[in-house]
N, C-alpha and C positions, 0 to 999 in steps of 0.2 A: 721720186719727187716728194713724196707724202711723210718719208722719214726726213726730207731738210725742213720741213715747212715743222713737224715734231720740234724737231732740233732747234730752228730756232725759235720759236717760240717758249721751249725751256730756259731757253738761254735768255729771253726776254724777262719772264716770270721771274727767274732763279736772280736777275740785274736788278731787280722790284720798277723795271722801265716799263711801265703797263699805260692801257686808258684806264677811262674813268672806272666801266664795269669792276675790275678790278683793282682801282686804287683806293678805293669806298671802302673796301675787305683787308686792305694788306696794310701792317702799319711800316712807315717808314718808306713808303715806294714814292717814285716819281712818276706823276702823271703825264701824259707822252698826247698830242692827237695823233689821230688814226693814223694821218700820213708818215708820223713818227712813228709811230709803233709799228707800222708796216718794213720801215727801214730799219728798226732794231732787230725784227726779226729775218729780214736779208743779211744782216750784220754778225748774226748768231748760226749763220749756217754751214761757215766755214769748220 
């Protein structure tokens, strides 16, 4: 379970579909709320 939650989460980062923590730092990314970002990263774990 711990390597899909990895996974998608890379696959989140690597989309620049982040929250804010991370959209502050990244240029070019799209800022997601949490409830988004939660779903990118169920999205990314296939």
């Amino acid at each position: 379970a711990a390597d899909l939650i990895v996974l998608g989460m890379e696959g989140a980062i690597q989309a620049k579909r982040v929250t804010y923590d991370f959209h502050r730092l990244m240029d070019g990314a799209t800022k997601l709320k949490c409830s988004e970002f939660g779903h990118e990263i169920v999205s990314n774990m296939a």
